[in-house]
C-alpha positions in Angstrom: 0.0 0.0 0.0 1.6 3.3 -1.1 2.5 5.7 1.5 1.9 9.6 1.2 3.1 12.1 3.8 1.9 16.0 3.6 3.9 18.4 5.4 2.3 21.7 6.2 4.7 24.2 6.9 5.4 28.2 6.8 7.7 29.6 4.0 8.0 33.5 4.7 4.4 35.0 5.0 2.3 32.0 3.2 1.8 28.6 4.4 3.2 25.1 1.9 2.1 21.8 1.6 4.9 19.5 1.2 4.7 15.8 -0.5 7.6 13.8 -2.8 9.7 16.7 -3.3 7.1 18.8 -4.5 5.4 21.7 -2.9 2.3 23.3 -2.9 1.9 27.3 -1.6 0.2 30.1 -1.6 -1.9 29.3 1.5 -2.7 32.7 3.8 -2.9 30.5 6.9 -1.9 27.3 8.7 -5.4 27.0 9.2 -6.0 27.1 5.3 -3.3 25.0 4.3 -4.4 22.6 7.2 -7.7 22.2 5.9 -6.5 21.4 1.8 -3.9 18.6 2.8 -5.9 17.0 5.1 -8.9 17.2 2.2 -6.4 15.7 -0.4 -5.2 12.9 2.0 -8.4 12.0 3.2 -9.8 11.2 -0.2 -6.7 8.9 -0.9 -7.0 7.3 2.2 -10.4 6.0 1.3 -8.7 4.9 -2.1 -7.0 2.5 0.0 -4.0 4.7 0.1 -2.0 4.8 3.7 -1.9 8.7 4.5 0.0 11.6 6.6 -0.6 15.3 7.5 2.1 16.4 9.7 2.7 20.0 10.8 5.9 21.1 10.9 6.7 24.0 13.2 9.3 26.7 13.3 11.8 24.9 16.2 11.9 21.7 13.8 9.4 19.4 15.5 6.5 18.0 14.1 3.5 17.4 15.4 0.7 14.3 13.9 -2.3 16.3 12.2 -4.0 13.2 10.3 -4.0 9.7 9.6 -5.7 7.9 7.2 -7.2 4.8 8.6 -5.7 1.3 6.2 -9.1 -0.2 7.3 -12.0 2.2 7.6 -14.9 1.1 9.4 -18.1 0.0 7.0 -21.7 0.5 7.7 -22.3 -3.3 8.5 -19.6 -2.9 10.9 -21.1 0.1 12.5 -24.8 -1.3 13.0 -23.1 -4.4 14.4 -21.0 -2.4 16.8 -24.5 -0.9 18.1 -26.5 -4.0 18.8 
């Protein structure tokens, strides 16, 4: 299963997204940048894709933001879980 990590991070005054070398800008705010990778990595995570949204702050830590789940829960699943 193919493994994608975003990296949201600030470059000068606007916010990037980060993924394989290639990076994304233009974003206002953490907030707004935030919102776009974890939309993107969301979608391929229920394409059976393993994803990451990590924020990476101005010291040089990281902090978890998302992860896809490699086994999402179905409906069936659910409804059994409640009875």
């Amino acid at each position: 299963m193919p493994k994608t990590i975003y990296t949201v991070h600030q470059a000068g005054s606007e916010w990037t997204i980060s993924e394989g070398g290639k990076a994304y800008g233009g974003y206002k705010s953490e907030a707004g940048a935030i919102k776009a990778a974890v939309a993107v990595a969301s979608k391929l995570g229920l394409n059976g894709n393993e994803t990451f949204v990590v924020l990476q702050k101005a010291d040089g830590t990281s902090k978890p933001i998302f992860a896809s789940d490699p086994e999402p829960p179905t409906i069936d699943s659910m409804m059994d879980a409640e009875r």
